[in-house]
LOSE-329155 format. One record per residue (C-alpha): residue in three letters; x, y, z. Coordinates in steps of 0.5 Angstrom, whole numbers, padded with zeros to 4 digits, always signed. Layout:
# residues N
ALAXYZ ...
END
This chain:
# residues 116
UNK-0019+0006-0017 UNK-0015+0004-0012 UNK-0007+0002-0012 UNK-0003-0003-0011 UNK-0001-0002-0004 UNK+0003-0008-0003 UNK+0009-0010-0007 UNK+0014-0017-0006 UNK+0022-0016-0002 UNK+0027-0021-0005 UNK+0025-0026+0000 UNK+0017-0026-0003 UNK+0014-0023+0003 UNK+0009-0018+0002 UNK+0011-0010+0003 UNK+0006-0005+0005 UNK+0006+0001+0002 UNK+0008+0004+0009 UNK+0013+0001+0010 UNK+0017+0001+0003 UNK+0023+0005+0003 UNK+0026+0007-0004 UNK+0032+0003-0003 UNK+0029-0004-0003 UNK+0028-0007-0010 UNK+0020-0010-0010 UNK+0016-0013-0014 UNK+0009-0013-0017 UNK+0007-0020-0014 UNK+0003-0021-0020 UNK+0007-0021-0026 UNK+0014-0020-0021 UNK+0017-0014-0025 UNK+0020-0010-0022 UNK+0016-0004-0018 UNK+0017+0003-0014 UNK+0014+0007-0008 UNK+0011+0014-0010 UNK+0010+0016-0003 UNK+0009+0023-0004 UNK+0004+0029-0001 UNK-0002+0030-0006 UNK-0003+0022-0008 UNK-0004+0017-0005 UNK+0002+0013-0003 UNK+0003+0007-0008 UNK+0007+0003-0012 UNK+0007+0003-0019 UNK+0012-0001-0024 UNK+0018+0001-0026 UNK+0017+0000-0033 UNK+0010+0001-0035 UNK+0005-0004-0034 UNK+0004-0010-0030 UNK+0006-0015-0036 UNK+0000-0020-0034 UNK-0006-0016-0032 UNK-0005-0009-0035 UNK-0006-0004-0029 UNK-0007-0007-0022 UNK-0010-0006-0017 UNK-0012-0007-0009 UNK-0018-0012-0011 UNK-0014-0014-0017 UNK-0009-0016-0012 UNK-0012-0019-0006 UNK-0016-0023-0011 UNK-0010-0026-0014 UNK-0007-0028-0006 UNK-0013-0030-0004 UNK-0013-0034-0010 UNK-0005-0037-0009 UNK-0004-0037-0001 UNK-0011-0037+0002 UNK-0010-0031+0005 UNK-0013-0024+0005 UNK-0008-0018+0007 UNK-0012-0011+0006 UNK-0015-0008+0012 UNK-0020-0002+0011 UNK-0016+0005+0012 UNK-0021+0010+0016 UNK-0018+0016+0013 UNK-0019+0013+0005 UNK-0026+0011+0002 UNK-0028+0008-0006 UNK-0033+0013-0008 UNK-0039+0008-0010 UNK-0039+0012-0017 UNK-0033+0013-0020 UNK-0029+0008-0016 UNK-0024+0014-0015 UNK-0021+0013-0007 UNK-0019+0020-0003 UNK-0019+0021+0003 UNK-0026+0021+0007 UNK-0026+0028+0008 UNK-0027+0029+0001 UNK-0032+0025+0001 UNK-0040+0025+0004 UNK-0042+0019+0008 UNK-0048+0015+0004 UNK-0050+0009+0007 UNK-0048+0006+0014 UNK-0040+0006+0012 UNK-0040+0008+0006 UNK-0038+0015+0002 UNK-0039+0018-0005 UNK-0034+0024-0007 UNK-0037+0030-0007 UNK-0037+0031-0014 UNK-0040+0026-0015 UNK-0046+0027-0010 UNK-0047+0034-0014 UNK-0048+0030-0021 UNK-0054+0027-0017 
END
């Protein structure tokens, strides 16, 4: 599943994960409890709320998160990163070179494809 890659500043605009610094305080913009960049080597980078779960969905994620700002503003702010996919099995997102392409621009992890 894919993480939430956008949070809330104080001014209620949205921040994206690349652009987050530790310093700054963020909210989920779901359920606006507080949330906290994990920007480290392995994972990819996200933000996760500083006190468990989202307090109105449980977990969120980018579909989740995008679903509910289409809903609440009309918008839609996820653009599709290259170097990361959504395994079409297990819903996993790595980055492609873990991955095999299936389909025209879509991949499955290769753990998957050897399940097949």
């Amino acid at each position: 599943m894919r993480q939430m890659a956008y949070a809330k500043d104080l001014k209620g605009e949205y921040v994206s994960i690349d652009n987050a610094r530790n310093t700054q305080r963020l909210f989920c913009p779901i359920c606006n409890k507080e949330v906290v960049p994990k920007q480290g080597e392995d994972k990819i980078w996200h933000f996760a709320h500083k006190a468990g779960e989202c307090g109105k969905t449980g977990n969120v994620n980018n579909a989740d998160l995008n679903k509910y700002i289409i809903k609440t503003t009309g918008n839609v702010i996820f653009e599709k990163d290259p170097n990361f996919f959504t395994c079409l099995r297990c819903r996993q997102t790595m980055r492609t070179s873990l991955g095999v392409k299936w389909g025209k621009e879509e991949y499955i992890c290769k753990e998957c494809f050897h399940l097949l």
